[in-house]
Each structure stands twice: as C-alpha cells, then as structure tokens.
C-alpha positions as CSV (number, residue, x, y, z in Angstrom):
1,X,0.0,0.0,0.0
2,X,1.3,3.5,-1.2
3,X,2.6,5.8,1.2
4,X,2.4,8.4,-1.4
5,X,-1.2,8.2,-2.2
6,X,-2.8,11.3,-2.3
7,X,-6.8,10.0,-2.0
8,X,-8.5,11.4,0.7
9,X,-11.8,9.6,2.2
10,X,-14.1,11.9,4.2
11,X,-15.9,9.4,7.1
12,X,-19.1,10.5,8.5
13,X,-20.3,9.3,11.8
14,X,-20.7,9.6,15.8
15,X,-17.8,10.9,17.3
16,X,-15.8,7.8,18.2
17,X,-15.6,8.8,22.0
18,X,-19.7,8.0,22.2
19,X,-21.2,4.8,23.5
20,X,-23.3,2.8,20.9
21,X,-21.8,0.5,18.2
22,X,-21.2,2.7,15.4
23,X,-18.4,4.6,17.3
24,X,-17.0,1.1,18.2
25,X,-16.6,0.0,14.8
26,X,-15.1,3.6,13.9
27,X,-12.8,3.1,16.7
28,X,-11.4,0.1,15.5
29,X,-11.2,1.5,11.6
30,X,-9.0,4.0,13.4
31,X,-6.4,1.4,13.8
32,X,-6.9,0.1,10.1
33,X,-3.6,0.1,7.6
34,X,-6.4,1.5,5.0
35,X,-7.8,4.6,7.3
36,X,-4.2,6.2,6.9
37,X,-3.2,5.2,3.3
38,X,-6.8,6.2,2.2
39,X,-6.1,9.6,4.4
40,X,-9.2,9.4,6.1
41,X,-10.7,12.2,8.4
42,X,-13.5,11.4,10.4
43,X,-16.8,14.3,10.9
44,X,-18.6,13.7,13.9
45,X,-22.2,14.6,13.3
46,X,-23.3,13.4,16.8
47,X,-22.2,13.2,20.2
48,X,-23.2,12.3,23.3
49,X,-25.3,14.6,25.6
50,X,-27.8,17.3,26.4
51,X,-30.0,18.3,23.2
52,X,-29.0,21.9,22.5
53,X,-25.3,20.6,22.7
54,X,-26.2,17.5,19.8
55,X,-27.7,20.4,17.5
56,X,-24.5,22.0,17.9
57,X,-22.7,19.3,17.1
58,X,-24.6,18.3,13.6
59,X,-25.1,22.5,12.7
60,X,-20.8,22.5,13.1
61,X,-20.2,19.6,11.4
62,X,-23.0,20.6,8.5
63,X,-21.4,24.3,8.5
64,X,-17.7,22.3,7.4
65,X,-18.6,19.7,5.4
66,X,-19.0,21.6,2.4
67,X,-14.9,22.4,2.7
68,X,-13.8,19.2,3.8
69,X,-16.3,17.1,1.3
70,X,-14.7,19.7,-1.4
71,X,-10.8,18.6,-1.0
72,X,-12.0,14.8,-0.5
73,X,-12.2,12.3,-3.3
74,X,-15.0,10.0,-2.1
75,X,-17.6,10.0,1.4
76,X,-18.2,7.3,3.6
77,X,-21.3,7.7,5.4
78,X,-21.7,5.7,8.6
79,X,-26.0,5.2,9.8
80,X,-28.6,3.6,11.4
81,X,-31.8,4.1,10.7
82,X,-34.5,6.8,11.7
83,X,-32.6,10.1,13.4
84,X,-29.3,8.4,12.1
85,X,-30.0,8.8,8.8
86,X,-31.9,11.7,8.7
87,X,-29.3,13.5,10.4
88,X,-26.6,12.3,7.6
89,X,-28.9,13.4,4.7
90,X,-27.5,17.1,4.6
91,X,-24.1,15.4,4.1
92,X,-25.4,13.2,1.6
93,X,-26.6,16.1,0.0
94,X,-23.5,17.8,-0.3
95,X,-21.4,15.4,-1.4
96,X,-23.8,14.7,-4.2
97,X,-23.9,18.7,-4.9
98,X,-19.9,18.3,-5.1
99,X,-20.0,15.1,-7.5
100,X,-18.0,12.9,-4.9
101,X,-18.7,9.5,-5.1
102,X,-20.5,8.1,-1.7
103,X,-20.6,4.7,0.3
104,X,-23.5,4.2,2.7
105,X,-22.3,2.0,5.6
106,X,-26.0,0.3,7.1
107,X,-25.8,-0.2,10.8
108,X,-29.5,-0.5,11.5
109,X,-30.4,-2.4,14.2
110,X,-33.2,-3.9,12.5
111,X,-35.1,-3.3,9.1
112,X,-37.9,-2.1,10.8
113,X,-35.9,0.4,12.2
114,X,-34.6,1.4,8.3
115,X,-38.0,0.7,6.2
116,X,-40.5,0.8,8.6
117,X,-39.4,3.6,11.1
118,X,-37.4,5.6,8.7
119,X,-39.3,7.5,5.9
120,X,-39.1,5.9,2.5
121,X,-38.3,9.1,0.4
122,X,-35.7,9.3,2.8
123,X,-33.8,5.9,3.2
124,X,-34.1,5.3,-0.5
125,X,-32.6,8.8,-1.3
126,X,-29.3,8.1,0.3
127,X,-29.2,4.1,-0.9
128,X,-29.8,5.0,-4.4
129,X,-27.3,7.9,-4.0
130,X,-24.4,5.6,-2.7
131,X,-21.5,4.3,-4.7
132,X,-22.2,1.2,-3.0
133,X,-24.2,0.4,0.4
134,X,-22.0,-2.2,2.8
135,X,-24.1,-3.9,4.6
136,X,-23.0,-6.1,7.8
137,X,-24.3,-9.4,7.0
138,X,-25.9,-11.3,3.3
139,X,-28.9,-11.2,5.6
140,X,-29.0,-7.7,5.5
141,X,-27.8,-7.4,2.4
142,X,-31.1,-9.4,1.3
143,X,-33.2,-7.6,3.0
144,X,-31.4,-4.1,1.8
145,X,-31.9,-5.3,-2.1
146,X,-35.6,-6.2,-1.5
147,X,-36.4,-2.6,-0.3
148,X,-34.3,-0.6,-2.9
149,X,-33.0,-3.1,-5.9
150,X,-31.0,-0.7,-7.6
151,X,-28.8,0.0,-4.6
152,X,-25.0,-1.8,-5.1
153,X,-24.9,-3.4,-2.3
154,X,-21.4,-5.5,-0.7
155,X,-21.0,-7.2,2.5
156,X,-18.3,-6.4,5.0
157,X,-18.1,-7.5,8.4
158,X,-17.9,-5.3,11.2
159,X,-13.7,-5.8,12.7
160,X,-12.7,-7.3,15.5
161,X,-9.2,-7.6,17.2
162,X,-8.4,-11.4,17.7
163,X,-7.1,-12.0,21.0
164,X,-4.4,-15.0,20.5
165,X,-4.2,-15.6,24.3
166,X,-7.0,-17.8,24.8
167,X,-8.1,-17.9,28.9
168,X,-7.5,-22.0,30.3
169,X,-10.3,-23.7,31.6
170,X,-8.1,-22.3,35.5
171,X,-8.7,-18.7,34.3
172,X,-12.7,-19.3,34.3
173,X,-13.9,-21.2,37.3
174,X,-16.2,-18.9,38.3
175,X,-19.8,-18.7,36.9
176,X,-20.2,-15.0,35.4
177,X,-22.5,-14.5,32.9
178,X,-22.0,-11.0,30.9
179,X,-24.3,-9.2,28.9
180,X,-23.0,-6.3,27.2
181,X,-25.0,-3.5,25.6
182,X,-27.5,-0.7,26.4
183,X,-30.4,-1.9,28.6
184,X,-33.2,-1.9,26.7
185,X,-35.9,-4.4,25.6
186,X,-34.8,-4.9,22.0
187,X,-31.5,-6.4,24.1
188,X,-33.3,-8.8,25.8
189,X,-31.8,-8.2,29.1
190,X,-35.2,-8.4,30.8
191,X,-35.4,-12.2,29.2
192,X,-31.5,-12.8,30.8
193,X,-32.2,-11.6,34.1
194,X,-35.8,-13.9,34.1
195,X,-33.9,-16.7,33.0
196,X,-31.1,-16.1,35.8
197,X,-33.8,-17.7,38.9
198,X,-33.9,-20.9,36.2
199,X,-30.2,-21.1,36.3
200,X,-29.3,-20.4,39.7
201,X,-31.6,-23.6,41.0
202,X,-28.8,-25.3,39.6
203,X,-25.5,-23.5,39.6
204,X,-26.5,-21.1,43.1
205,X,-22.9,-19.3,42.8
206,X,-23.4,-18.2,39.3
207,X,-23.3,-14.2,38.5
208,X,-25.5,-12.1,36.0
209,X,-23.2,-9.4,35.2
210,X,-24.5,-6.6,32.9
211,X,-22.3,-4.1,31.4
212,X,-24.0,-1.3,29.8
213,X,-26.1,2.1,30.1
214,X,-30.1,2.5,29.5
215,X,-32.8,0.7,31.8
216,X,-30.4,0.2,34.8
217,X,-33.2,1.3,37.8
218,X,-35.5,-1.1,35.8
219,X,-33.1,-3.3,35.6
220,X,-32.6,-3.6,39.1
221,X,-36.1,-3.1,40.2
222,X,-36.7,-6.7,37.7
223,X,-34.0,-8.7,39.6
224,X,-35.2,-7.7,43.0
225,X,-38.9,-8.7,42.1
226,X,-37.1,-12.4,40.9
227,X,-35.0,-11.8,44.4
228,X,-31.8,-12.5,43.1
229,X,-30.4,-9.0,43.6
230,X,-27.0,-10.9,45.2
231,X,-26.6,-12.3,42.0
232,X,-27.3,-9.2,39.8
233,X,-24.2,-6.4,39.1
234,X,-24.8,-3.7,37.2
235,X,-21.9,-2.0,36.1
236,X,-23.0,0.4,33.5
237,X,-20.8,2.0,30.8
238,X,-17.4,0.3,30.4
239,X,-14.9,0.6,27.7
240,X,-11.1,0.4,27.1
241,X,-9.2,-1.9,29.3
242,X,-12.2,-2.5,32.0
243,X,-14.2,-3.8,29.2
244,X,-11.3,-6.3,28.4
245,X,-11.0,-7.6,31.6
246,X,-14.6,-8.0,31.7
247,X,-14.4,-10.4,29.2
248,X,-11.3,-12.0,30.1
249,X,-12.9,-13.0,33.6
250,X,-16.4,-13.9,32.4
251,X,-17.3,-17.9,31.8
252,X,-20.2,-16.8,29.1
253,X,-21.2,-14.1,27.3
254,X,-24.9,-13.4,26.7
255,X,-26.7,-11.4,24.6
256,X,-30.4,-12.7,23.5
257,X,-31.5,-10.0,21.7
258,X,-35.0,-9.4,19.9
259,X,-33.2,-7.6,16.7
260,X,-29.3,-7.0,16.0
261,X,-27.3,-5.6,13.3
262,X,-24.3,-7.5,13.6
263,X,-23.2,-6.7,17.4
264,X,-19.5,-5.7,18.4
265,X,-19.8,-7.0,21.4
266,X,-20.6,-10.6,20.5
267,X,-17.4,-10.5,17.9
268,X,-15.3,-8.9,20.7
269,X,-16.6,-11.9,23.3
270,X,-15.8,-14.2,20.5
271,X,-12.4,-12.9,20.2
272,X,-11.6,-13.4,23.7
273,X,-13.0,-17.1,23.7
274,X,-15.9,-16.5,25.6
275,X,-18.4,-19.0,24.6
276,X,-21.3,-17.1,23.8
277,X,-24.9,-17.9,23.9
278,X,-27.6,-15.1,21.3
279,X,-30.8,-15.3,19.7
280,X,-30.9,-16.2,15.6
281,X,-31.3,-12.6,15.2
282,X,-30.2,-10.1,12.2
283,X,-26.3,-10.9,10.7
284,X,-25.9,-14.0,14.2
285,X,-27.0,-17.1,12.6
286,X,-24.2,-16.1,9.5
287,X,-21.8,-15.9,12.5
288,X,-22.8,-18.5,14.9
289,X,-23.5,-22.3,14.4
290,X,-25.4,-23.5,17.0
291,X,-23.0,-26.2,19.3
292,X,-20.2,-25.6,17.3
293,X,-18.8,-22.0,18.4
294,X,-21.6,-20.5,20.3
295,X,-25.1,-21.3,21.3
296,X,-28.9,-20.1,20.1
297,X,-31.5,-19.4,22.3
298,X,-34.8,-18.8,21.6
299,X,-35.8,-15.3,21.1
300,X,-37.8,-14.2,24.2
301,X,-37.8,-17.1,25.9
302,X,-36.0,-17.1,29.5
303,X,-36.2,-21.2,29.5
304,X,-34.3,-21.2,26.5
305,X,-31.7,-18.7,27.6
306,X,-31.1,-20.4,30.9
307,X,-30.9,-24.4,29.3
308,X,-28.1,-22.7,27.2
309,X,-26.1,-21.0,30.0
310,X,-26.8,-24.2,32.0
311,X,-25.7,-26.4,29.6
312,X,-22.4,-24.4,29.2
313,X,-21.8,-24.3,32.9
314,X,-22.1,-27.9,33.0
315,X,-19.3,-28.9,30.4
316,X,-15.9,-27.3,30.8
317,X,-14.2,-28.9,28.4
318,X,-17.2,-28.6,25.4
319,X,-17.5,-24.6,27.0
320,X,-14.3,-24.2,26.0
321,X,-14.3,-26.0,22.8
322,X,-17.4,-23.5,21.8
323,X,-15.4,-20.7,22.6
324,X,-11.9,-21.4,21.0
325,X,-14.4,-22.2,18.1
326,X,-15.4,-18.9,18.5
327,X,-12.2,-17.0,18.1
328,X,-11.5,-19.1,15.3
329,X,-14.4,-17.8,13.3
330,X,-13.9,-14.0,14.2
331,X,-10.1,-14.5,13.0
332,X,-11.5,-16.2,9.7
333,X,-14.1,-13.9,9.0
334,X,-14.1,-10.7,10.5
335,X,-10.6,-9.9,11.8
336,X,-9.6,-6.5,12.0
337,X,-6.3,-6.8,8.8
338,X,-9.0,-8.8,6.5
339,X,-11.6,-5.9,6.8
340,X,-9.2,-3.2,6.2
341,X,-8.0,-5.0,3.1
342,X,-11.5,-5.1,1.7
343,X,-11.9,-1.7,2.7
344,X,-9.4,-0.1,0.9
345,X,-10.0,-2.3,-1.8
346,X,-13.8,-1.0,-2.2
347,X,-12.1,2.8,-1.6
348,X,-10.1,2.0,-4.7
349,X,-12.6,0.6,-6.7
350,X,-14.7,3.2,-6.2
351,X,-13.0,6.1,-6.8
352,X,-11.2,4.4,-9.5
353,X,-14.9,3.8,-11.0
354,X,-15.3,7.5,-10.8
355,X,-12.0,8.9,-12.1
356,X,-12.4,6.8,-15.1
C-alpha cells in the first residue's frame, strides 16, 4: 500500500468517544492500515449529551462539510436508521452537490428500524445515492436489495481484534455470565435476568453481570422482584481496558437480543474465547453455528436462555471448545487486517470507478 497516495476519504459518523456501536466499529477503523493510506478524516455529526449541545454538534459539522467534502475524493457515510439517517442526509446532499462518489455504511439495528421507522423518500434517497451500500451481513444485504434493488450493495463484516491468548479452563472457574449493551428491551436483558432464577436452581454461585447504560433502575427493580439482587451487578458503561477484563474474567457471554445488526460485542466476546450464547437474530445465525462456536436461544424465551447458559456451565471442556471455536471464526471472518483489506480495496474501486 502506497505511502504516497494522495486519495482522501471523508468518514461520516458519531464521534468515536460516544457509546453505541457505530463509534466502536469507527474506533477500530481507526487502527486500520487503510484509514491512513486512504487519508481518512473522520466528521462527527453526533455526540453524546444534552439536546442543544447535539444540534451543535450536527449544525458545526453541517457548516464544514462543504470544505472538507470539497478537497475529499470520495464519502463514507456511517448510519442507522431513523434520526441516524436523517441526520446524515444534509451530508449526503452535499457530497452529491460536489459530485464525490459516496458509500452508505447500514448499521440498522433492525429493518424495521430502516424501512418501517425511517421515511421511505428518505432511506431510499441516500441508498440510491451511494456508490455502494455495505451492509453487515448477506442477511441484510437481502433484506437491503428487497427494499431498494437498484442499490449496489457489498457485505463487509464489522472488525474485531483477535485475542491470541485464549483464557484456560483455571482462568474461568467462576460462573459470570455478561451481557454487554444498552439496557433496553430490543436487548433482551429483561429475558437474561428472568432466565437467571432458572439457572441459579442449579448453579446457586453463578453471576448475572450486565455491562451497559439505559434501563439500569428497571433493571434492578426486575431482579429484586425475581429476588436474586445478590446475583445481579450492574456496572454500566465500560470501555477500554475495563471492558477487556470483563471479558477475560467472564465464563459466558450473553446477549439474547430481539433484533441486531451484527453486534460488536458478540465478535469482541468471540475474540476473547468467551463461549457465547444469542438469539438467531439479524447478521448472528451467519456468525454462529449453533453447538459448534456459540449457542442459540430462543428469542424471548427465558427457559431457552437459561438451558443454554446451563448447559455451558455444565461442560468445561465442550465450553471451551465453543469458545476457541469462537475465536476461530472471528479471526476467519471478521478480523480486523482482513476488513481493512477489503476496505481499501472497495475505496479504490470506487474512486477508480469515478475517475475513469
């Protein structure tokens, strides 16, 4: 890769400090051979917190892009759907007014969040404005084609950094179960913490450890109604280094969510060797085959979610076979070198397109 290249990629998306999953992915583009040999410059159109100060934020970084979309030679647009994209549409806009070619990257949570939630003029404005759409899964890809067929649509996985030092069975003798996300419903944390009574008849030392903002008084109000507030920490937002040892000293990662994307913290559990246990929900059952490096539960369903943790808890040995499985498939598949490579290989291709 050129050291000389003069290309400049203009990225559009949260500011990579914010919680949420878009600014995790961004995070770890950061650290991509392609984001500095493309020359990319990230424009944060949202940030974390109070109103006035997130209309600041967009009106700044709408009052600049027309300067910084001018000197660059293509836009990648990061969304979700509803506010996400409608926020990014000004952008889209521009770049369009400038003749810049544009990637749309989709990181709806749902496609009722995109085509149901989002207004149609609206999500099929930027798709059929984009260069090409990456989408996080062929599942979403599918469903991305069926709405708007003329979008160009690739798949590329969300990174991950593989962890080569996979934990011994010593490292993980006690029972922690982690959920990591925002607390809300679409996260199914309610269904983990209703399973948790069904597992703890049977494993009565095991730990329901959630990690994550949102819902956290309701949260707590749930698991002292099912009285097993002893078993219950919530540690809300964690990142950096206390996230990492999160994972490193949790048996099982959970995460039985009602929709997903494709969610970073599955991959980064996966990359630490955590056996994991989700719901066939969104990109998941493209990533996970069920007994061989992770587990499905039943969406919804607490008796599903607990026979799953239970039946990890109960096996070391096949545990940890499911979770070096694991880290196998995110090295395969999704590992942070392989998706910078086809990165900057769709950069190329795309500007080449438009050059020529």
């Amino acid at each position: 890769m050129s050291k000389t290249n003069t290309k400049r990629v203009l990225v559009v998306g949260p500011g990579i400090s914010e919680r949420g999953g878009i600014s995790s992915v961004l995070r770890l583009h950061l650290k991509t051979t392609a984001w500095g040999a493309m020359n990319c410059r990230l424009l944060a159109t949202y940030r974390d917190g109070s109103t006035p100060g997130k209309a600041r934020t967009a009106m700044f970084a709408y009052l600049v892009a027309p300067f910084l979309i001018g000197r660059a030679d293509l836009v990648h647009i990061h969304l979700a759907g509803q506010a996400s994209l409608l926020r990014k549409i000004p952008i889209a806009l521009c770049a369009k007014a400038f003749g810049k070619p544009l990637v749309i990257h989709v990181h709806a949570c749902s496609p009722e969040s995109l085509f149901e939630r989002t207004p149609a003029w609206a999500y099929r404005f930027v798709l059929r404005s984009a260069s090409r759409v990456i989408a996080l899964s062929e599942s979403w890809a599918g469903s991305i084609r069926r709405q708007v067929p003329e979008a160009k649509v690739v798949v590329i996985p969300n990174p991950v950094i593989y962890m080569p030092a996979k934990p011994t069975a010593t490292t993980r003798k006690r029972q922690i179960i982690l959920f990591v996300g925002k607390l809300e419903t679409r996260k199914g944390y309610q269904d983990l913490l209703s399973a948790a009574p069904l597992v703890l008849r049977h494993y009565p030392e095991a730990q329901f450890w959630f990690a994550g903002h949102g819902d956290l008084e309701r949260a707590e109000a749930l698991a002292r109604k099912l009285a097993i507030l002893k078993s219950v920490r919530l540690l809300g937002w964690t990142e950096g280094s206390a996230l990492t040892r999160l994972y490193m000293d949790a048996s099982i990662f959970c995460l039985p969510s009602h929709n997903e994307g494709v969610p970073m913290s599955a991959l980064e559990a996966m990359s630490h060797s955590l056996p994991v246990v989700c719901t066939p929900v969104g990109g998941l059952p493209e990533l996970i085959q069920h007994g061989h490096n992770g587990l499905l539960a039943t969406v919804g369903s607490p008796e599903s979610i607990a026979q799953q943790i239970c039946t990890l808890l109960a096996n070391s040995k096949s545990s940890n076979r499911i979770g070096a499985a694991g880290a196998d498939t995110v090295q395969r598949t999704c590992g942070l070198d392989l998706v910078s490579r086809r990165l900057q290989a769709l950069y190329d291709e795309v500007v080449g397109a438009e050059a020529s």
